[in-house]
N, C-alpha and C positions, 0 to 999 in steps of 0.2 A: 537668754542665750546669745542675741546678738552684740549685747556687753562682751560678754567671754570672745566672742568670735573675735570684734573690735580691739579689743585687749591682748589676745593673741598675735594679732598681726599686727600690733605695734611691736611687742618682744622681738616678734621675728623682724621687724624692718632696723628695730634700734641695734640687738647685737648684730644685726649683719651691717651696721654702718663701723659701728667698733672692731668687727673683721677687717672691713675693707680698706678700715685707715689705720692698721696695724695697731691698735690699741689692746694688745692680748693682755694687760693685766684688767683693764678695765671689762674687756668681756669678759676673763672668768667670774671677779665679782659681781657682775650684774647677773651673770647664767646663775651662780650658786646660788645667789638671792632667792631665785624661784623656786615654787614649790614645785614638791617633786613630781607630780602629774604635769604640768607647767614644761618641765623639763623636757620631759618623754615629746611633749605638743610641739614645743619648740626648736629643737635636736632635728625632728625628723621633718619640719618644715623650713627648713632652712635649705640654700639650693646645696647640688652635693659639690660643689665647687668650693662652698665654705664649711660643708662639713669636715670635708677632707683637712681645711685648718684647725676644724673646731677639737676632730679628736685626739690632734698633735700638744695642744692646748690643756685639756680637762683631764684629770689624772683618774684612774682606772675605777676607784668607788664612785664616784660623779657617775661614770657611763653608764657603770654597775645601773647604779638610780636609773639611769636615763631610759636606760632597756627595759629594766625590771615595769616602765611605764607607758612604754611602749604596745597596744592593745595588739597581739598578734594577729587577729582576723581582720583586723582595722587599715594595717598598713604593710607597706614589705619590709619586715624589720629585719628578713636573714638578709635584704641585699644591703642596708643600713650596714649590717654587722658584716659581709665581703667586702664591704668599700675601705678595711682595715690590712692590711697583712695577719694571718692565721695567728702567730704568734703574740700578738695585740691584742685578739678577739677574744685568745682563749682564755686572755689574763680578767677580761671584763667578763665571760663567760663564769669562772670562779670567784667572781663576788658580786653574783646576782645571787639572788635567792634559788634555792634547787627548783620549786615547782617552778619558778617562771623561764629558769634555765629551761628546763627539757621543756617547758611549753614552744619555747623559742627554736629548741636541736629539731622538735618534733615537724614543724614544719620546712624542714632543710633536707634539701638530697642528702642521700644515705650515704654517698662519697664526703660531702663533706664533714657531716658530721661524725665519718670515723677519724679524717684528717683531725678538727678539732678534739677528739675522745684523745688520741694518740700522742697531744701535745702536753695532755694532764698527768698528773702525778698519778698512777694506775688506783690507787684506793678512791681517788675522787672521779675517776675514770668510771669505775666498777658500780660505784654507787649511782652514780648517771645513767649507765645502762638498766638497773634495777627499774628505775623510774621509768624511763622510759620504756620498758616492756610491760608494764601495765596498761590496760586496754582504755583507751580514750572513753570519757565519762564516766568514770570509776572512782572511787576514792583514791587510790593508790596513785591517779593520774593527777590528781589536786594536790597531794599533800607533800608538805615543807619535812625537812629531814634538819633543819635550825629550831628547834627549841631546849629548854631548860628541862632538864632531868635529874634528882638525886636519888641517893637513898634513904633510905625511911630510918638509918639510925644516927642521921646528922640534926645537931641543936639550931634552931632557929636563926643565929647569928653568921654561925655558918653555912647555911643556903643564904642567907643574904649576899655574905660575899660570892660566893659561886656566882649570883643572878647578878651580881656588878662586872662580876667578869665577863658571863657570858652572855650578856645585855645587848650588846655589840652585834654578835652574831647572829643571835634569835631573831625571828620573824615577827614571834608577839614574847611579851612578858608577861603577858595578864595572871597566865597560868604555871604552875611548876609543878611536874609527874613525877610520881613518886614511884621508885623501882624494887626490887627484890635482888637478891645476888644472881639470880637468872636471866635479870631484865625484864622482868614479867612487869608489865603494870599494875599497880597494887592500891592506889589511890590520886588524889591530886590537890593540889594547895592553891589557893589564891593568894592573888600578891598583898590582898586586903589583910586576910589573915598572918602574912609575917610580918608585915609591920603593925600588928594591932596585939602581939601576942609576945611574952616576956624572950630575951634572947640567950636563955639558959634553957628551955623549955624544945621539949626533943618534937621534930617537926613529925612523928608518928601519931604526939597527942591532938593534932589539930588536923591529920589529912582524913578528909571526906574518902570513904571507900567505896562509896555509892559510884562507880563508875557508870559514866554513858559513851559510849565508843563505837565505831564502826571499824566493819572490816577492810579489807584493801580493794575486795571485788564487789562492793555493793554500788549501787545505782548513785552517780552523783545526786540524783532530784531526790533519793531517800533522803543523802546525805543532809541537804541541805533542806527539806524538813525538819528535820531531828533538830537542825540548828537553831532552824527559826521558830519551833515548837519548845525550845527549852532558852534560848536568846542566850547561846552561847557564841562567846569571843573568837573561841579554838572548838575543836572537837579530835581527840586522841585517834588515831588509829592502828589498828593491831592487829596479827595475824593469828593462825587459828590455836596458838595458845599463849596468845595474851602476850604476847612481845611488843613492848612498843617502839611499832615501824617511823611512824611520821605524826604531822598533825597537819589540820586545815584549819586555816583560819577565815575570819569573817568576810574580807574583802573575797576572798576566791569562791565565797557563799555566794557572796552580790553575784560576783559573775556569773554563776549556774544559775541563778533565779533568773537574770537577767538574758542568757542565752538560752533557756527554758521559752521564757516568754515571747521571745523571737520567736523559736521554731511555732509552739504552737499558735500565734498570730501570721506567720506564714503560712503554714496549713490552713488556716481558716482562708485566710484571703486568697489561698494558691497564687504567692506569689513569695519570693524571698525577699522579706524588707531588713535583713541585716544592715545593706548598703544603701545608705538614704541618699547617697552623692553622685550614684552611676549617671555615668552620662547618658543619652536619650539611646544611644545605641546597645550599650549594655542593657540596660531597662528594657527596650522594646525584645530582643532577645532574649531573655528570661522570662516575662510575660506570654509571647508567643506561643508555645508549644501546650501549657493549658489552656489557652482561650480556642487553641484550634481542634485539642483533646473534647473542653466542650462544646463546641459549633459542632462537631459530629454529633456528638448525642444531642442535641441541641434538634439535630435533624432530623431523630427517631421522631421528636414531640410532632415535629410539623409534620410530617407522614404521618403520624398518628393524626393530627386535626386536620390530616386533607381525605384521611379515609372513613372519617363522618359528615361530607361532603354534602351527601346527600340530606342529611338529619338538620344540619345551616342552611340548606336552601327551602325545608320546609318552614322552619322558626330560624328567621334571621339573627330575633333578638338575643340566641344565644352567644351569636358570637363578640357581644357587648360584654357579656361578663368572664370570660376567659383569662384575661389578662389580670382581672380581678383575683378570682381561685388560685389560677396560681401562684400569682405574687404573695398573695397571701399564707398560703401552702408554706411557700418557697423559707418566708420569714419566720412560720413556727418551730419548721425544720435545721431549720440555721442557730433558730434558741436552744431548740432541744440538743445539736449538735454542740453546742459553746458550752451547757451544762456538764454534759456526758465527758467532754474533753479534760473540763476540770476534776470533774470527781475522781475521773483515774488516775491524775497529777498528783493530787493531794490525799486520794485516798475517803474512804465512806467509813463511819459506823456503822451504816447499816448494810446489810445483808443483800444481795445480787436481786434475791427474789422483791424484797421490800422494795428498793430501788426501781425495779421492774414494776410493779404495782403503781408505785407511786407516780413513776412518769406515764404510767396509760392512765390514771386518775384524771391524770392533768394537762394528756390529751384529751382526753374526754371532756374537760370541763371550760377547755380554750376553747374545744370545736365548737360547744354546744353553744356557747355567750357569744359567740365569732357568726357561730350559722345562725342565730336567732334573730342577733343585729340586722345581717344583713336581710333574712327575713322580712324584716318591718322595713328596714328601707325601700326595696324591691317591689314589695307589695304595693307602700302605697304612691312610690313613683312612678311604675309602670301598671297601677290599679289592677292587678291579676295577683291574687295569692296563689295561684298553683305556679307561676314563674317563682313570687317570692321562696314558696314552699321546694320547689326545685331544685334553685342557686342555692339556700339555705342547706339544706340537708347536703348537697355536694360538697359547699363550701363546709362543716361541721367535719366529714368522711374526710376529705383531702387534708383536713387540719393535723386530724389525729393520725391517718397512716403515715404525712410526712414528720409527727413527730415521735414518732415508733422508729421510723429509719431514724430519725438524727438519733435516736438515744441507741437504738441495735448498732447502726455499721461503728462506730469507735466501738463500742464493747466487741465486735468480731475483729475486728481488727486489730487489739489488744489482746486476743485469744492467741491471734497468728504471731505473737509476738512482735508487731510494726509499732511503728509511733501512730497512735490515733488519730494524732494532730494531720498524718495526712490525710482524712476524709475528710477535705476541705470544703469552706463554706458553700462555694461557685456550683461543688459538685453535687451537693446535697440539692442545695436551690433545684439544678438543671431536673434532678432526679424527680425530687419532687413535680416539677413542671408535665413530667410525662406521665405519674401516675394521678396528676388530679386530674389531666384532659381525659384522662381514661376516665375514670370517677366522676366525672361532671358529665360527660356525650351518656353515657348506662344509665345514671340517674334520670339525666334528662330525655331519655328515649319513654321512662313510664310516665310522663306527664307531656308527653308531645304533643296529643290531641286537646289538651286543654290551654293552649297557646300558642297553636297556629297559627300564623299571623299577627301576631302579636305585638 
């Protein structure tokens, strides 16, 4: 990574020395060289002083590229795209890809983004709005309206030319959909199979019917199971009689997997690690508010261990192992919680009640190896088995109720319809922390006369 970084910031220092000494043929050949990821890096890192020459410079499928790589959460790409006159924008706006177009309108005031709708030719206009009125993490909200389409009673040779023709514009070619005079999607061909199959031979005898498709309002994270379940390029989408609307393709997979894994590593941590770069002031700000969420409940636990005051001042030694229980607790809780997270992601074979079973199994059989352990440690460090026997059995109880919570609150949580991912790590832990001091002081009140003074 720190190659790539290295690497980067020589691109950005070399064409901005070719800005600066007016060498514009030389920067555009050195800009086009790069790939296109490369681009989007170096466009948007460059000061805006030499942007402002760069896009006088680069003719409109260049910037197309440039935006189209530009990671919208990443950077401020609509003020990249105002640093143009509207009429500039709207031309690179039209040969961007549709998904990354409206990803790109979707974050812009709704003033401007009618200014730029209004500057388009109304059909390209209309279909922008389409996109964009489907609900963020949806199918509808990923998918490219650029792919290869025919009908099922053209000869192999000719969907070849069609896919030279419209090569250009597609997003992928891997795949060609097959239609009906309705538009109904009716099968789909791979590019393997027209180039492997005679070019007099009618493209109906080789399309796979077997469709797998999604609809416009399913769950992006279904979507992109289904993708990564079948290790498909594209995946068709269609509305509810089989018209085909769009496709999504692989790369905008990555990015749902990819921003998938954020959220719920967020949740866990309770904290947003999207942004690895915030300065110490953005950071402390986002951090703050759940550490101070937890420091209250945080405060239930110590009012709870200052109102068995009395029960610590008879047997000191118990407050040696506190910090023990619950940390311990804390960590079952946090597994069981990282388990439970995943399964709703990806989904179970088995059945709610099995899954139920299964994880009180397995609390039951952490606690039991967990309290035993520290059983025999206990015992013959502090030579009292009824302390051993005390720590132990609490420590066993607090293992298993905190991982009952971790595996219940995402499953209630997932009932209420929320992201699971927000019953975060921290909160679990804390949680846990207050119901094993409870569980540990109760337990240890029935063996208090057996290691008084202890």
């Amino acid at each position: 990574m720190e190659e790539k970084s290295e690497q980067l910031h020589q691109n950005i220092a070399h064409l901005s020395d070719l800005l600066h000494s007016g060498q514009d043929e030389a920067f555009v050949t050195s800009f086009n060289a790069l790939h296109d990821f490369e681009m989007g890096q170096v466009y948007s890192g460059l000061p805006e002083q030499l942007r402002a020459v760069a896009w006088r410079l680069l003719d409109n499928e260049t910037l197309a590229t440039v935006f189209d790589n530009i990671d919208v959460d990443d950077e401020d790409i609509d003020d990249l795209l105002q640093e143009m006159p509207p009429q500039k924008a709207v031309q690179i706006l039209r040969n961007m890809y549709a998904d990354n177009e409206v990803d790109l309108l979707q974050e812009m005031p709704t003033r401007l983004v009618a200014t730029y709708l209004s500057l388009m030719p109304k059909d390209e206009a209309e279909d922008i709005r389409k996109l964009i009125n489907y609900e963020e993490q949806t199918a509808g909200s990923l998918m490219s309206i650029e792919y290869l389409a025919v009908e099922a009673d053209l000869r192999v040779d000719e969907v070849m030319r069609l896919v030279k023709q419209q090569a250009l514009e597609a997003e992928a070619i891997n795949y060609v959909y097959v239609l009906d005079k309705q538009e109904r999607l009716v099968g789909v061909i791979s590019l393997r199979d027209l180039l492997t199959h005679p070019d007099d031979m009618l493209v109906s005898e080789i399309t796979k019917d077997r469709i797998i498709s999604v609809k416009a309002g399913d769950d992006q994270q279904d979507v992109a199971q289904i993708v990564a379940d079948y290790n498909f390029i594209s995946i068709p989408v269609t509305d509810d009689n089989d018209r085909l609307l769009g496709v999504i393709t692989v790369d905008d997979i990555v990015d749902v997997i990819d921003e998938e894994a954020v959220e719920d590593y967020s949740g866990l941590a309770a904290v947003n690690v999207s942004q690895t770069d915030d300065t110490a002031w953005h950071s402390a700000i986002k951090r703050i508010p759940w550490l101070i969420a937890l420091l209250l409940l945080g405060m239930s636990t110590a009012t709870l261990i200052s109102s068995f005051d009395g029960l610590v001042r008879k047997a000191s030694i118990l407050a040696v192992f506190i910090s023990l229980i619950t940390g311990t607790a804390g960590n079952a809780g946090t597994q069981a919680l990282a388990l439970a997270v995943r399964r709703l992601a990806v989904g179970s074979s088995n059945s709610a009640v099995k899954n139920f079973l299964s994880e009180i199994l397995a609390g039951f059989l952490v606690g039991t190896a967990t309290g035993f352990s520290v059983f025999l440690i206990v015992t013959f460090w502090k030579h009292n088995y009824q302390l051993g026997l005390a720590v132990g059995i609490a420590m066993a109880v607090a293992i298993m109720v905190a991982n009952l919570a971790g595996y219940l609150i995402p499953e209630l949580i997932d009932k209420l319809g929320m992201d699971p991912a927000v019953a975060s790590g921290p909160f679990i832990t804390t949680l846990s922390d207050l119901t094993s001091v409870l569980i540990y002081f109760n337990i240890a009140q029935l063996f208090i006369s057996h290691f008084t003074g202890a």
